[in-house]
Each structure stands twice: as structure tokens, then as C-alpha cells.
C-alpha positions in Angstrom: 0.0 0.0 0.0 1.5 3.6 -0.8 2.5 4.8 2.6 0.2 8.3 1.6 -2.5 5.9 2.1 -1.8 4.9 5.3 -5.0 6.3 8.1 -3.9 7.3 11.6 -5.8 9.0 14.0 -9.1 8.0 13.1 -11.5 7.2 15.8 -12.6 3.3 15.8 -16.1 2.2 15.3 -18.4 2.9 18.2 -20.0 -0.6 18.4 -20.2 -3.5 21.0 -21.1 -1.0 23.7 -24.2 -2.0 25.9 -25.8 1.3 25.9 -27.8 0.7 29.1 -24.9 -0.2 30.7 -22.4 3.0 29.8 -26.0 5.2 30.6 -25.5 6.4 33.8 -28.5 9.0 33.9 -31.2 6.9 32.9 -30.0 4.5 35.5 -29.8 6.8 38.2 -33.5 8.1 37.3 -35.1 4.2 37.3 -33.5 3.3 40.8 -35.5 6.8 41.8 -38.4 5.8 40.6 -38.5 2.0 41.0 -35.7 1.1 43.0 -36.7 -3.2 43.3 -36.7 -3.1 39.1 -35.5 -5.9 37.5 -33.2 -4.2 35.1 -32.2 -7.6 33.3 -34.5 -7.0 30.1 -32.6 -3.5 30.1 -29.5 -5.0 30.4 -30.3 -7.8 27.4 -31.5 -5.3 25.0 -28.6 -2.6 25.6 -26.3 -5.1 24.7 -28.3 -6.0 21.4 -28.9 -2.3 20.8 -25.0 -1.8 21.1 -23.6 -4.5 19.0 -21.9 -4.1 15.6 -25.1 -6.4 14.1 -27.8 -4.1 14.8 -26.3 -1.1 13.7 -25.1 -2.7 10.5 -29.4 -3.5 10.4 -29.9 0.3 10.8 -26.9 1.2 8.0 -28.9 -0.8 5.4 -32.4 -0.1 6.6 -31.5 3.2 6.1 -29.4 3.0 2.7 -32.6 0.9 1.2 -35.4 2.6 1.9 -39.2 1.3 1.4 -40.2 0.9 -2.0 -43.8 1.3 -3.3 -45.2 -1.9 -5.5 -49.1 -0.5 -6.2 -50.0 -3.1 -8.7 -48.5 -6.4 -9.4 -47.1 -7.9 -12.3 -50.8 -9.3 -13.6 -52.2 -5.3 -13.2 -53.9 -6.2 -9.4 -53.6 -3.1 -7.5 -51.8 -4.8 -4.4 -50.7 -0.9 -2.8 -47.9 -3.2 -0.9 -44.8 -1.1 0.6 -41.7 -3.2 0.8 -39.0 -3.3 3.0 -35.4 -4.4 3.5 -35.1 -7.5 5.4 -33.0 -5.2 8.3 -35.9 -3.1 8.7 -38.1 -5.9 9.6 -34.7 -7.9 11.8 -34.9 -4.1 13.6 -38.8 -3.9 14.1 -38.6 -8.0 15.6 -35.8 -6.4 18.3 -38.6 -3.9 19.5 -41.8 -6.1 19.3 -39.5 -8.6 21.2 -38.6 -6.8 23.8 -41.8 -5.4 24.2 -41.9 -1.9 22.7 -45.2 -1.9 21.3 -48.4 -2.7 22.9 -47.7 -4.9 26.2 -46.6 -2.1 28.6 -50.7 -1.9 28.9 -50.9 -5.1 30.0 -48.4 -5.2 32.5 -48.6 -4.2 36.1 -47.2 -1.5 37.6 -44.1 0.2 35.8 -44.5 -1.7 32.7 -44.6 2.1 31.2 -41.1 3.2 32.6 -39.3 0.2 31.6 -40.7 0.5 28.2 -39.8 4.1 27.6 -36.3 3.3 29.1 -37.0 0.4 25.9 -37.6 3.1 23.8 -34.6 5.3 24.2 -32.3 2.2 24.0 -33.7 1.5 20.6 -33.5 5.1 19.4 -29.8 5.2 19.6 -30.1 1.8 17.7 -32.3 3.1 15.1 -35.0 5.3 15.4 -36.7 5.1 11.9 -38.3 2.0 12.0 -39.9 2.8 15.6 -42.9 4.8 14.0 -45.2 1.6 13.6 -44.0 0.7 17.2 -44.8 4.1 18.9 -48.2 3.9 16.8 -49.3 0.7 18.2 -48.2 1.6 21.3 -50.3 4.5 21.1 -54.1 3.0 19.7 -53.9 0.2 22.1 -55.9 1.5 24.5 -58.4 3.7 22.3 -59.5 0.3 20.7 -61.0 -0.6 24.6 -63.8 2.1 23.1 -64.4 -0.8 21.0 -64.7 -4.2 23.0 -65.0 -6.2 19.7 -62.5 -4.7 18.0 -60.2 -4.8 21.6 -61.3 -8.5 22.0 -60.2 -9.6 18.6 -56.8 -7.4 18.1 -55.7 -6.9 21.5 -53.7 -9.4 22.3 -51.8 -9.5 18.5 -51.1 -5.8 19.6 -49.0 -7.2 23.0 -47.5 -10.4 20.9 -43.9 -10.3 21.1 -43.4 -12.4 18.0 -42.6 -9.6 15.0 -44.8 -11.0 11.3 -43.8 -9.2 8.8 -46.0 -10.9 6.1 -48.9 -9.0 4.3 -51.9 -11.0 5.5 -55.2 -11.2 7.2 -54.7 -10.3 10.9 -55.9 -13.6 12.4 -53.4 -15.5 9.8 -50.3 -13.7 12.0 -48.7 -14.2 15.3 -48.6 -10.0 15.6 -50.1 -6.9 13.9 -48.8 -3.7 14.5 -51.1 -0.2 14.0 -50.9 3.1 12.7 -52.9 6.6 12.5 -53.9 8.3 9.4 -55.0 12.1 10.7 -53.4 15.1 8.7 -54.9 16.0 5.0 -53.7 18.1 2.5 -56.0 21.8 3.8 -55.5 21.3 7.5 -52.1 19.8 8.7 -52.9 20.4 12.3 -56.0 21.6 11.9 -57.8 18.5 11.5 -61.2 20.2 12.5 -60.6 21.0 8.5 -60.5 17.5 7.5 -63.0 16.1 4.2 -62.4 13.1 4.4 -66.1 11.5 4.5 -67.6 8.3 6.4 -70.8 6.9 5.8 -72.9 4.4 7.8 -72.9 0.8 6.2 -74.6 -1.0 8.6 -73.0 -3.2 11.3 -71.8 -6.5 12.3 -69.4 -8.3 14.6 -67.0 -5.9 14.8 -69.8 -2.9 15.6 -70.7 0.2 13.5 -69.1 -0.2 10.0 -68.9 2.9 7.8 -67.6 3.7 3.9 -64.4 6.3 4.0 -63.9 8.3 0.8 -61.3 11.0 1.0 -57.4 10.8 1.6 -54.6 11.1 3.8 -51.5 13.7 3.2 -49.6 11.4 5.5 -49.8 8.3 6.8 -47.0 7.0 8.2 -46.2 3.2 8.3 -48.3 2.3 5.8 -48.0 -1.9 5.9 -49.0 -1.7 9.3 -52.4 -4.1 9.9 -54.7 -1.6 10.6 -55.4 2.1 11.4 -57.1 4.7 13.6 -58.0 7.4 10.7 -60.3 10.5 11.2 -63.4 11.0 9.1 -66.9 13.2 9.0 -69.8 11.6 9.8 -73.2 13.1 10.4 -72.4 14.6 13.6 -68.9 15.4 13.4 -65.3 13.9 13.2 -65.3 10.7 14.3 -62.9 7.7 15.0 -62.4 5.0 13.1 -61.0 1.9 12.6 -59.5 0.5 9.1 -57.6 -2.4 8.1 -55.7 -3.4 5.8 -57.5 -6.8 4.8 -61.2 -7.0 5.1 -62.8 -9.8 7.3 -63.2 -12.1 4.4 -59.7 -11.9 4.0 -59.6 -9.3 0.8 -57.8 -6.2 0.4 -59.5 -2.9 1.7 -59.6 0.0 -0.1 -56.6 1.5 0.6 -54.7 2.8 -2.4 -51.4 4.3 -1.4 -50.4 7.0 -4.1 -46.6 7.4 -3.4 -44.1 7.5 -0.7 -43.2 10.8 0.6 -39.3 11.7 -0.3 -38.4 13.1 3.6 -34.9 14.5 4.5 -34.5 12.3 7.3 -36.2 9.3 9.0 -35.8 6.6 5.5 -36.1 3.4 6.8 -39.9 4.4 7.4 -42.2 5.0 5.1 -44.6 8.0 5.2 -47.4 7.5 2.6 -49.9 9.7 0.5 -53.3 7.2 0.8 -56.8 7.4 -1.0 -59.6 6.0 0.6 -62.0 4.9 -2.0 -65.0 3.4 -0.1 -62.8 1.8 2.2 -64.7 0.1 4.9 -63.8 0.8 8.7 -65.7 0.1 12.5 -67.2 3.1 14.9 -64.6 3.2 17.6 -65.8 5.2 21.0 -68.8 7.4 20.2 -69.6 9.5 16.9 -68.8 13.0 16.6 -66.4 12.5 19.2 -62.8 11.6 16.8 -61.1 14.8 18.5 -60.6 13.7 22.0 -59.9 10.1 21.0 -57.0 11.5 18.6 -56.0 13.4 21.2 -55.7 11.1 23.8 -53.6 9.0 21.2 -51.6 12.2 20.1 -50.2 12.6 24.0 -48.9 9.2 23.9 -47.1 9.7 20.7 -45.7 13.0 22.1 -44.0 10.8 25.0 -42.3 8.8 21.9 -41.4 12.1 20.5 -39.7 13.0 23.5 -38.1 9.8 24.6 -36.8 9.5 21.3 -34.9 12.6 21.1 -33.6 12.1 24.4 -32.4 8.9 23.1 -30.6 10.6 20.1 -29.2 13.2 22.2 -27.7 10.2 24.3 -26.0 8.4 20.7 -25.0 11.8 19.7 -23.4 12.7 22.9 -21.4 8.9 23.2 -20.4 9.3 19.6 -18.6 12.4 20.3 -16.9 11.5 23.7 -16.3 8.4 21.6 -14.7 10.5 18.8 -12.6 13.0 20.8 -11.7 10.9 23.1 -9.3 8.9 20.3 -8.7 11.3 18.3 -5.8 13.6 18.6 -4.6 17.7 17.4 -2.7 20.5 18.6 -0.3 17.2 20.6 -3.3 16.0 22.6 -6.7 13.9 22.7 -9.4 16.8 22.0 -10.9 15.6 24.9 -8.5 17.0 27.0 -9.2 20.3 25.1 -10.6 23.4 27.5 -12.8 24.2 24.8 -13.7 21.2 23.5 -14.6 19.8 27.5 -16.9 23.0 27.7 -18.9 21.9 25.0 -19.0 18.1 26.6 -20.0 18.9 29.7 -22.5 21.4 28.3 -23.9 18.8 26.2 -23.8 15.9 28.7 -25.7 18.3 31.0 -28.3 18.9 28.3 -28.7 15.2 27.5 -29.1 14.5 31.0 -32.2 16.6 31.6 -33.7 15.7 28.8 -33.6 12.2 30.2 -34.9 12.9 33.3 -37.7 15.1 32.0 -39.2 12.4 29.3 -38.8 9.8 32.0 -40.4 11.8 34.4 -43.3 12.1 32.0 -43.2 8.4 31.4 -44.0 7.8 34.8 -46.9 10.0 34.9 -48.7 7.8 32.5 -47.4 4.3 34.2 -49.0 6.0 37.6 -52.1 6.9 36.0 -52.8 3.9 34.2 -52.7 2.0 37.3 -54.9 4.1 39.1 -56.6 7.3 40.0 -53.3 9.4 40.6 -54.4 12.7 41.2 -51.2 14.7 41.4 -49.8 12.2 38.3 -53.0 13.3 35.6 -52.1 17.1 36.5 -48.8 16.4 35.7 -49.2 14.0 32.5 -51.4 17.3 31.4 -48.7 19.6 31.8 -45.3 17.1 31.1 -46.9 16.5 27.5 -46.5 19.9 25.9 -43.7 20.8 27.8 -41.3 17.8 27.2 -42.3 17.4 24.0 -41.6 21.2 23.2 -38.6 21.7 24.8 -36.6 18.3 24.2 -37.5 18.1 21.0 -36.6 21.6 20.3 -33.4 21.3 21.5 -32.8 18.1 19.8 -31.7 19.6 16.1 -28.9 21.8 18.2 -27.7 19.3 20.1 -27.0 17.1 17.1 -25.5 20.5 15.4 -22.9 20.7 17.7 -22.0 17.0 18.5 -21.7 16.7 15.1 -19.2 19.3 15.2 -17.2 17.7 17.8 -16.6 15.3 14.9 -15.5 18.2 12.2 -15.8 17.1 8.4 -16.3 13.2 10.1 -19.7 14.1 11.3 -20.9 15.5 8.3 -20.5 12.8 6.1 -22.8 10.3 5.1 -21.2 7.7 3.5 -23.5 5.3 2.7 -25.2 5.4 5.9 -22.2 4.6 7.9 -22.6 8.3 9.1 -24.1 7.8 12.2 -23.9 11.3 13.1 -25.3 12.9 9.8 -27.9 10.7 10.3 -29.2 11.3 13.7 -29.1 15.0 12.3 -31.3 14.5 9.8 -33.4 13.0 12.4 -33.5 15.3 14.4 -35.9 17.7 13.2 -38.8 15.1 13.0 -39.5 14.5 16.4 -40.6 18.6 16.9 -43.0 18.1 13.4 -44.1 15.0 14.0 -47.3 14.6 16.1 -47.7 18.4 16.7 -45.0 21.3 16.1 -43.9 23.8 18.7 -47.2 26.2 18.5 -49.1 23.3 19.1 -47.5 22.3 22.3 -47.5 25.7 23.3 -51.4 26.2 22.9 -51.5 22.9 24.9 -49.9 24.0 27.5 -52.4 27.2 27.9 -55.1 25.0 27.7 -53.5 22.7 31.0 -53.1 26.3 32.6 -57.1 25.9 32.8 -57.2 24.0 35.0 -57.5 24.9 38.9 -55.6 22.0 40.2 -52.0 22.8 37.9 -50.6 25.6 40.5 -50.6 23.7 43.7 -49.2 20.1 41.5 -46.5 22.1 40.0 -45.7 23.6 43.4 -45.5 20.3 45.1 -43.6 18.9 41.9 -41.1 21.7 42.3 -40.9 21.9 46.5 -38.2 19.3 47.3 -35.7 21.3 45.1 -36.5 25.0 46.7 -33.8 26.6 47.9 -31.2 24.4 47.2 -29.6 27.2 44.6 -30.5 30.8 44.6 -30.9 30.3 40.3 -33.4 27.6 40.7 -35.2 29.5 43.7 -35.3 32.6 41.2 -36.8 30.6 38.2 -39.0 28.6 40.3 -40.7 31.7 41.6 -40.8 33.5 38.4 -42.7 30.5 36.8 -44.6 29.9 39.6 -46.2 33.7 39.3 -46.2 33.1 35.7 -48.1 30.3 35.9 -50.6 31.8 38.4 -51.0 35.3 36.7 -51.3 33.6 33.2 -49.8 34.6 30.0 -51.2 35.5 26.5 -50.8 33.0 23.8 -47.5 35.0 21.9 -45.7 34.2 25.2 -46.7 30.6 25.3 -43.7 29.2 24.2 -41.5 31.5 26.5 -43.5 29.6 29.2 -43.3 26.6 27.5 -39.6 26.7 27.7 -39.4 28.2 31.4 -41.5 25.3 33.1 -39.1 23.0 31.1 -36.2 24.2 33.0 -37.0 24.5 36.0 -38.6 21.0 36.3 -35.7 19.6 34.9 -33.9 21.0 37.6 -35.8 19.7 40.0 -35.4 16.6 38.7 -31.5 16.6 38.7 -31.8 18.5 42.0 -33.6 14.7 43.0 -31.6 11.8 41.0 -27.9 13.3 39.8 -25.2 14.1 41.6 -25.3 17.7 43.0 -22.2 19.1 40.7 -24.8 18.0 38.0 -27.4 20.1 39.3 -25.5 23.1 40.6 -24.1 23.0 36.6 -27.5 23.0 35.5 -28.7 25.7 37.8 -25.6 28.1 36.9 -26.1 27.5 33.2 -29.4 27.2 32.2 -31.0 29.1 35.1 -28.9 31.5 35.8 -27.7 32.3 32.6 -29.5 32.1 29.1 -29.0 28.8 27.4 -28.4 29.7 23.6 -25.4 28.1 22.5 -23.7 25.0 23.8 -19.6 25.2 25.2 -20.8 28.7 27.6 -20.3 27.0 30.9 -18.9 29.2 33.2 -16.1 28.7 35.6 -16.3 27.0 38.5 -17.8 24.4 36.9 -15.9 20.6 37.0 -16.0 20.0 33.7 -14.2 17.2 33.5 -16.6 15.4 36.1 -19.4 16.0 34.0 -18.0 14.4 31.1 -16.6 11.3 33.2 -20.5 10.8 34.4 -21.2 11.0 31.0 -18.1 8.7 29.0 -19.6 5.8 27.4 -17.2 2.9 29.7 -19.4 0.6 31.7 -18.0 1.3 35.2 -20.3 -0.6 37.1 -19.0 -3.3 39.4 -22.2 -5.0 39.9 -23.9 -7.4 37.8 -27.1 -6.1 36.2 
């Protein structure tokens, strides 16, 4: 080999990691909240989530995307999306282990493991986790439906991944999706056309013809779907699938595939409904709270998921820099370069803690009637969902940077970086942008009972810095005075910090929240690598380093 040729100083491949493991702050947060866990499922699946063969799943998943086959080779209209076989290896990993439908059917908990799930898999891959965060999602709304909830309920919870096109009661599992925005109202799907009109009933309850379309519909070889149409009096929810009872094809013609900058190992569809048939589910006229109740549980994915990227995007650079060498030392070692570390290990540790806090707002309130927990599902939703994901885009930004010209490149897919930027982005868009949340959040400020949660939420960290006792107030009066919808997302974005400081005031160590406190509190937080001094940087980053340090067994 010409000696020109020869590569030095190149990081190595950051693979056969167990990412549960190397995690320290979502480990600290689960033995807060359920200190007796079993953490062995975590354990098994970080080590599969780490390992050189699933990310080689998620290079090629990504570097073949879905491919749309509408009519086969005799002129049948078969409106079949296929896949590469890694997409389906990577979407058996999260029905396996549970990602999908079953937390609602285990006891207490279930919910907080799963989300833990869920971030493990995001750093794996997080395209393919649509269809999973969808079925996840419509599991319960189908309970307004006994029939339908008695017949697909437990294929939602199976564990054993089918990825063949095919009746639902020919396969071991089914997985669902939601088909909501159109083309004239985006979020606004008061606006929608899409029609529905009564066609009797049978088995399965109240059936209905749909005529209309969807502007996306995500997922679209899932088995079935919640979709919103007009009926006589109102929107209303409804349930399609794919195959009809007597085992033909519904009506679902899928126009193209949508060409997105991010997010390719999923498809995101343009569908007709031509007469499609589909069941009643809860009561007509009433489609808007259903889809809302769905929508909040999508907006936990939205949030656990960026967390989770944040958490790749942060090991991948203290990966990088900790190999790679300039100026006669590992950048790590770099003042600079540990400011912007620490900064972002802060950041990816609140945003931890803040999704799992929210996680375990809807594990307390599904087990029972958890007063203080409903207030603060109400308010977590918009908030974490805001704010994470917000913050998600400039995160990867400057973790990619860590990398220089190495974190920019694609290279057929083996970019993890470039990819989880072009992620990014999705998880704020996707199941409500940042207006949305913010108009959520003034609608939780309705209610009487948010002041005094939010107060008791935030009382075991008052006075423990004079930052966080200055915000705390300040959003406390905010909350109580009100604010006019222009300022919602500067409220949106207060409430998010000071509840994530709370919540490092309760499960990090203290340097972590004092950090937080004297940067984000106490300061503004704009750009990443402004910590100030004082600050043990190079604490924050060994908390953070991706080494399993742990002396116990899992």
C-alpha cells in the first residue's frame, strides 16, 4: 500500500457498547423511581442495541429505503410497501422486547421500563420505531371498542414480530398506525374532508364507507389504522384495516411514498380511501378527544426519542474526541472542546430525566386514579415534547461538530452522526410542532388543580440554589398570573427548565445540578460550550463517558 494511504488518527467504530450499561443518567432516574426493578431486560437489549449487528441493520435499513409496489405484475392493485429485510430484523428487536403494545398489560411500571426500551432502541435506530410508537399508542383507544379490543388486542401485545402481508388472524402479531393530517389542515384536522358513511353493522360494531385521503400516513404496511373521518355529527374515529374480514384487500390505495430528509427506513405515505370500509370506535362526533388522547402518547415517543438521540450523539462524540488527537493532545483533553462536553452531557441528561419523568406520569395513572400524576401528564406532554425536541436539532448540530468534516459525512449510511441529524428535526414536526404544544400548555393552565401540583412537583428542590429559587418563583407567578398565547412558548420553555432542575436536584449528583442551575438558570442557554467557571467540567464528562464502570452485575 503507498505509505500516503496509510490512516492514523481516526476514531474506531463505536459498536459493542451496551448502551444501558455505559448510561448512567437513565440508571440513576429508574432506581428513583422503582428502585426493586428488574433491570435484566434493560440490560439484554442494551447489549443487542449496542452490538456491531444491529447497527449494520440500521446502516442498510436506512441505505434501502421502502419501495412502493401499487399493482402487481398481472395489473392487481396490491398498494404493498416493501421493505429491506434489516428493517423488519430491527422492528422483531422492538416487538420482542416489548416496545409496542404490552406495557398496557403489565402491572405497575410496565410504562417506565418500556420508555427506558424506547430510548435504547432510538440510539439503535429510530426510523423504524414509527409503527411501534403507533401501536403503542391505539392500544388502549381500541378498549372504546370491546370487539375490535377482544379480537386485536392481544396481537397488539404479541412479542413475535410478522412481517408478512396478511389477514390479521393468519399472523402471530399486527402492528397499527394513524392516518389524521390531510392536504388543507395539517394540524387543523377540524378541517378534514375526508367522509364516512354508515354501512350497517356487524361483529365488529358500527361499520362505515371512507372516501377521502390522507397527506400522510405513516407506516403504511401496518395491519390496521385509527383514521379521522366526517360523519353526520362530526369527526369521528375510526377503525381501518388493511384486509377485510373475508380476507380481501381494503380499499386502501397508497399514491406514493413521501421523499423526507430524514427518517428513511420508514415509510410516510400519501393514501386514498376509495369506499374503504372501517368500524365506529368510541362514540360518533367525538374523533377529536380520541385522537388526542392517542396524540399525547405519541408526544411521549417524541420525547423519549430525542432524548435517546441526544444520548447516541453525545457517546459518539466523547467516543470520537476521546481517540482522536490535534494540537499534541486527545481533543478531549481540550478546555474548549470539555466545555462543549459537559454542556452537552448536562443537556442530554435533563432531557432524560424530563421524558422519563413524563413516562412515569402515564405508568402512575394507568394503574390508578393518581391525582397529582394526571395534573402532571397534562402539563409534562407539551412541555417535554416542546422543549426536548426543540433542542434536539442543536444538540445534534454541535455534537456533530465535535466530529469536524467526520460528522458530516454520510457515506452510505455509515454516518451515524449525519444521520441522527437529519433526524432530528422530525421528532418537533411530527405529532404536533412547537405552536401546538405551546397552545397545549395554555389549555392545561385551565385548570385549577396545575398551580398547587406544579408547586408540590417543584418543593423538594426550593432553595437548594439561589438560580433555581429565582426561576422557580418567576414560573410559579407566571403560571398563576397567566400569559397571552404570543408568550406561550417562552413559558413553554421556562417550566421545562425548571422542572428539569428539579429533577437533577432529585436523582444526579449535585455538581450535576448546581451545573445545570448556573447555566441554564442563571444564565441564558443559547449556544452550547458557555459554561462558566467554576464548573468541573471534567466530572461531567466522566459521568457521561460511554465505559461501563459498574462493578455490579445487572
Amino acid at each position: 500500500m503507498n505509505p500516503s494511504h496509510e490512516v492514523t488518527n481516526q476514531s474506531t467504530p463505536y459498536s459493542g457498547v451496551n448502551l444501558f450499561r455505559v448510561n448512567r443518567p437513565l440508571r440513576d432516574a429508574l432506581r428513583v423511581y422503582m428502585p426493586d426493578m428488574d433491570t435484566s431486560r434493560l440490560d439484554e437489549l442494551g447489549a443487542e442495541a449496542g452490538a456491531a449487528a444491529t447497527q449494520a441493520h440500521a446502516r442498510r435499513a436506512n441505505a434501502h429505503p421502502p419501495v412502493l409496489h401499487t399493482h402487481d405484475r398481472h395489473g392487481r392493485r396490491i398498494d404493498e410497501v416493501e421493505f429491506h429485510p434489516s428493517s423488519h430484523a430491527l422492528l422483531g428487536t422492538a416487538l420482542r422486547h416489548g416496545v409496542h403494545g404490552t406495557p398496557w398489560s403489565r402491572g405497575p411500571g410496565g410504562h417506565v421500563e418500556r420508555a427506558a426500551a424506547f430510548m435504547l432502541l432510538t440510539e439503535a435506530e429510530p426510523s423504524v420505531l414509527c409503527p411501534v410508537s403507533m401501536s403503542y399508542a391505539v392500544t388502549p383507544a381500541l378498549r372504546a371498542n370491546p370487539a375490535l379490543h377482544a379480537a386485536w388486542g392481544p396481537k397488539l401485545a404479541n412479542a413475535v414480530y410478522d412481517e408478512r402481508f396478511l389477514p390479521y388472524d393468519q399472523k402471530t402479531a399486527v402492528t397499527m398506525g394513524m392516518g389524521m393530517t390531510e392536504k388543507q389542515g395539517g394540524s387543523d384536522v377540524r378541517a378534514n374532508t375526508t367522509r364516512a358513511k354508515p354501512d350497517g353493522a356487524d361483529a365488529w360494531g358500527r361499520r362505515y364507507r371512507v372516501t377521502g385521503h390522507k397527506w400522510f400516513l405513516s407506516a403504511p404496511m401496518c395491519d390496521a389504522f385509527l383514521v379521522l373521518a366526517q360523519t353526520a355529527t362530526g369527526l369521528s374515529c375510526l377503525f381501518m384495516p388493511r384486509f377485510l374480514p373475508d380476507g380481501s384487500l381494503n380499499a386502501i390505495a397508497v399514491q406514493r411514498l413521501k421523499h423526507k430528509l430524514g427518517n428513511h427506513a420508514n415509510a410516510s405515505a400519501e393514501v386514498e380511501f376509495d369506499h374503504a370500509s372501517a368500524w365506529l370506535v368510541g362514540g360518533e362526533g367525538h374523533g377529536i378527544p380520541q385522537i388526542l388522547a392517542m396524540g399525547a402518547l405519541t408526544r411521549l415517543d417524541c420525547a423519549l426519542g430525542t432524548a435517546g438521540l441526544m444520548r447516541q450523539a453525545l457517546s459518539l462524540a466523547l467516543h470520537h474526541t476521546t481517540q482522536r488527537h490535534a494540537f499534541g493532545r486527545p481533543l478531549i483533553a481540550q478546555p474548549l472542546m470539555q466545555n462543549v462536553l459537559a454542556d452537552l452531557a448536562l443537556e442530554s441528561e435533563a432531557a432524560t430525566a424530563l421524558a422519563l419523568r413524563l413516562a412515569v406520569a402515564v405508568d402512575r395513572t394507568d394503574h390508578g386514579p393518581e391525582e397529582h400524576e394526571a395534573v402532571m401528564r397534562r402539563l409534562l406532554t407539551p412541555v417535554a415534547k416542546f422543549w426536548i425536541c426543540k433542542r434536539g436539532s442543536h444538540f445534534a448540530q454541535e455534537a456533530m461538530e465535535c466530529l469536524g468534516g467526520n460528522g458530516y459525512v454520510e457515506d452510505g449510511g455509515e454516518g451515524v452522526m449525519a444521520r441522527i441529524y437529519r433526524e432530528m428535526p422530525l421528532n418537533s414536526i411530527w405529532e404536533g410542532a412547537g405552536n401546538i404544544m405551546a397552545i397545549d400548555l395554555l389549555r392545561a393552565l385551565r385548570g385549577a388543580d396545575l398551580l398547587p401540583a406544579l408547586e408540590r412537583e417543584l418543593a423538594p428542590a426550593r432553595g437548594a440554589h439561589p438560580a433555581f429559587e429565582r426561576a422557580a418563583a418567576l414560573v410559579l407567578d407566571t403560571v398563576d398570573q397567566g400569559v397571552h398565547e404570543a408568550q406561550a412558548r417562552i413559558l413553554a420553555r421556562d417550566l421545562a427548565l425548571v422542572l428539569q432542575g428539579a429533577l437533577l436536584h432529585g436523582q444526579a449528583p449535585t455538581l450535576v445540578f448546581e451545573a445545570f442551575c448556573a447555566s441554564r438558570l442563571a444564565a441564558t442557554p443559547d449556544v452550547f460550550g458557555l459554561l462558566p467557571a467554576g464548573i468541573d467540567l471534567e466530572a461531567l464528562i466522566e459521568r457521561a463517558l460511554p465505559v461501563d464502570t459498574r462493578k455490579e452485575q445487572p
